[in-house]
C-alpha positions in Angstrom: 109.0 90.6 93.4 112.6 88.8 94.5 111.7 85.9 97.2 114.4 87.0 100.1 114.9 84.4 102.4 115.7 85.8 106.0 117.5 84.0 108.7 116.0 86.2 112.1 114.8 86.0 115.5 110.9 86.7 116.7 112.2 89.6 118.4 113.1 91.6 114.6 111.1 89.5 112.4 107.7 91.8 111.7 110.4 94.7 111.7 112.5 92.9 108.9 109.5 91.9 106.8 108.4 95.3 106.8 111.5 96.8 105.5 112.1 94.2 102.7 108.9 94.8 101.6 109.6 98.5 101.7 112.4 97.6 99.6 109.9 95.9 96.4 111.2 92.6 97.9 109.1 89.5 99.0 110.6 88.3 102.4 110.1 84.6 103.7 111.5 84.0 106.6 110.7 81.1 109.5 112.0 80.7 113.1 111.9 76.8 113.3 115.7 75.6 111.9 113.9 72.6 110.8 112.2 74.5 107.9 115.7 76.4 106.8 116.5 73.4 104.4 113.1 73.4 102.6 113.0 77.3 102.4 116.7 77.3 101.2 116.3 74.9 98.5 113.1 76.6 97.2 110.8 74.0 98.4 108.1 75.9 101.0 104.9 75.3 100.9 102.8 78.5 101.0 
């Protein structure tokens, strides 16, 4: 499955992950902007 990296709010976020999935895509996604860097460049820890 394609890692999609989302850029959301708390408010949408289940919703969002739900439909990406939907789509055969893995979503990752984080509402601290201190982690965009290290999910951007590919270096999250899961």
């Amino acid at each position: 499955m394609p890692l999609t990296h989302h850029r959301t709010n708390l408010v949408v976020m289940h919703w969002t992950a739900n439909v990406t999935l939907a789509l055969g895509k893995s979503p990752i996604m984080t509402p601290e902007p201190e982690e965009f860097p290290n999910i951007t460049l590919g270096q999250a820890r899961w």
